[in-house]
Structure formats: structure tokens, C-alpha cells
N, C-alpha and C positions, 0 to 999 in steps of 0.2 A: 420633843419631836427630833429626831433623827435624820439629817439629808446626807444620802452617798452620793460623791459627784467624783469624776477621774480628770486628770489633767494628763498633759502630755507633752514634751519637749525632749527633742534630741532620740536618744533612748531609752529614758525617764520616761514611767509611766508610776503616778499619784493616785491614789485612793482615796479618798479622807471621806471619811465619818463624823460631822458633822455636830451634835446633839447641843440643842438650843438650851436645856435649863445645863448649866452647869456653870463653873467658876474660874473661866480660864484657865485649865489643864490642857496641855498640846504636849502628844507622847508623838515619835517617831519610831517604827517599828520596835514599839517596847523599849526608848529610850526617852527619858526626857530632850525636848527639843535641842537646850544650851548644851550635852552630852552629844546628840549627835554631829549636829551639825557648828562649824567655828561663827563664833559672836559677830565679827565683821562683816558678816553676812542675811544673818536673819531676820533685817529688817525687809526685806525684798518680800518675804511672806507675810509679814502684817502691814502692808502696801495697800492692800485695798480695802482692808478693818480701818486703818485710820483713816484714809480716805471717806471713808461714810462716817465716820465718826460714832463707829458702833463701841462700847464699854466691850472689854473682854470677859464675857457674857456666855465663851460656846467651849465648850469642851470638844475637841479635833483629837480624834485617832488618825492618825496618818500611816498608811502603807504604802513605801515607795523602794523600789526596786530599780538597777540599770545606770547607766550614765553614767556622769560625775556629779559632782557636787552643786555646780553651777545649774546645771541641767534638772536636779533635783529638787533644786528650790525652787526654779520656775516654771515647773509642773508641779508642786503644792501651788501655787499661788495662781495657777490659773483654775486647778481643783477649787481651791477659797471664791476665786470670783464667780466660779458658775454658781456652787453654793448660795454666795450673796443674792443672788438672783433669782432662785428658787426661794427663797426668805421672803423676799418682798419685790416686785417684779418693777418697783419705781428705782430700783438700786442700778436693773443696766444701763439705763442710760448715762449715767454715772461714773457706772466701769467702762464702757463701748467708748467715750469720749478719750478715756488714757488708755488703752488698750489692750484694754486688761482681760478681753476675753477673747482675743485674736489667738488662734491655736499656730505658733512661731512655726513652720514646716519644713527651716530649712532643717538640713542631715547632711552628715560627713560624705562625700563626694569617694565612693572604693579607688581604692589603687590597679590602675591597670599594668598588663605585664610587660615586660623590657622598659619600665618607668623605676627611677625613684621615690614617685612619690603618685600621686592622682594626676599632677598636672609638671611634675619635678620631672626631667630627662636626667639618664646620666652623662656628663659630660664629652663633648664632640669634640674628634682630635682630626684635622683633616689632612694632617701628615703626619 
């Protein structure tokens, strides 16, 4: 069986295609995952697979577009959490505890104009 579920962070918006028989394959837009994304990092998306203590057991197409890098990992990994939860629905409680299915809504704050920055002034000369 197959669950598509979307995640969302920053500007990041996740895909993943989920499919239960298969042998732990995780592709990222047609890359393998240690390809796309750097090593130091991609434990944050099997964060809530170990956490249930589920075998890597699911084959994940992931499509993720937008953001950065950071951004893109945690929108897969909140994609993965809803997932888990569609699986088996004793799993949220699980995830809701570490908060793993809280959609993050903070966003870059725009720059306004005669600003350096969104909240940065340029500097005042008073003589």
C-alpha cells in the first residue's frame, strides 16, 4: 500500500510517497538520499522511524522543492510523521508527545523599505 502525505516548513513543501512492502529505498527527487542531501544531517528524517522502532521496511519517494536545506529536511520528516500515522493510528500519540506533527509556521519576516534589513535601520547620524 502506498500513503502520500505533504509536510511543510519555511518554504519547503515535501511529498513523500510512502509504500509499505519494500526494502528501505529513500530516493529524493531522483537522487538517493546520502547524494542529495550532506550525512550530518539526515538523521533528523529518520527521527520518527526510530522512535517507533519501526525495521526499514518502507520504500519513500520523496519530492521536495523550495528552501534550504534545513527547511527541507523538516518538511520530509514531518511528511514521515503524518505517514506514520496513517500506518497505524496508535503511532500519534507517540509522535504529538515529541512534536513531530506540529506544522513549525514560523516564516522569514519581508524587508521593509528605507530598512536594512526587516527589523535592521540604517544607521542615525544626529549631526
Amino acid at each position: 500500500m502506498v500513503y502520500h502525505t505533504i509536510g511543510r516548513r519555511k518554504r519547503s513543501t515535501a511529498r513523500i510517497y510512502l509504500n509499505t512492502d519494500g526494502n528501505g529505498l529513500i530516493t529524493v527527487n531522483s537522487k538517493k538520499l546520502e547524494c542529495y542531501f550532506p550525512k550530518y544531517i539526515i538523521y533528523k528524517i529518520f527521527y520518527p522511524i526510530k522512535l517507533l522502532n519501526i525495521d526499514n521496511k518502507f520504500n519513500i519517494l520523496i519530492r521536495v522543492s523550495g528552501g534550504g536545506v534545513n527547511g527541507q529536511i523538516e518538511a520530509i520528516r514531518l511528511a514521515i510523521s503524518r505517514a506514520m500515522c496513517n500506518i497505524n493510528s496508535k503511532n500519534r500519540s507517540i509522535l504529538k508527545n515529541e512534536g513531530l506533527l506540529t506544522r513549525d509556521s514560523r516564516e522569514v519576516e519581508r524587508k521593509k523599505f528605507g530598512q536594512k534589513k526587516a527589523r535592521k535601520k540604517y544607521q542615525f547620524s544626529k549631526r
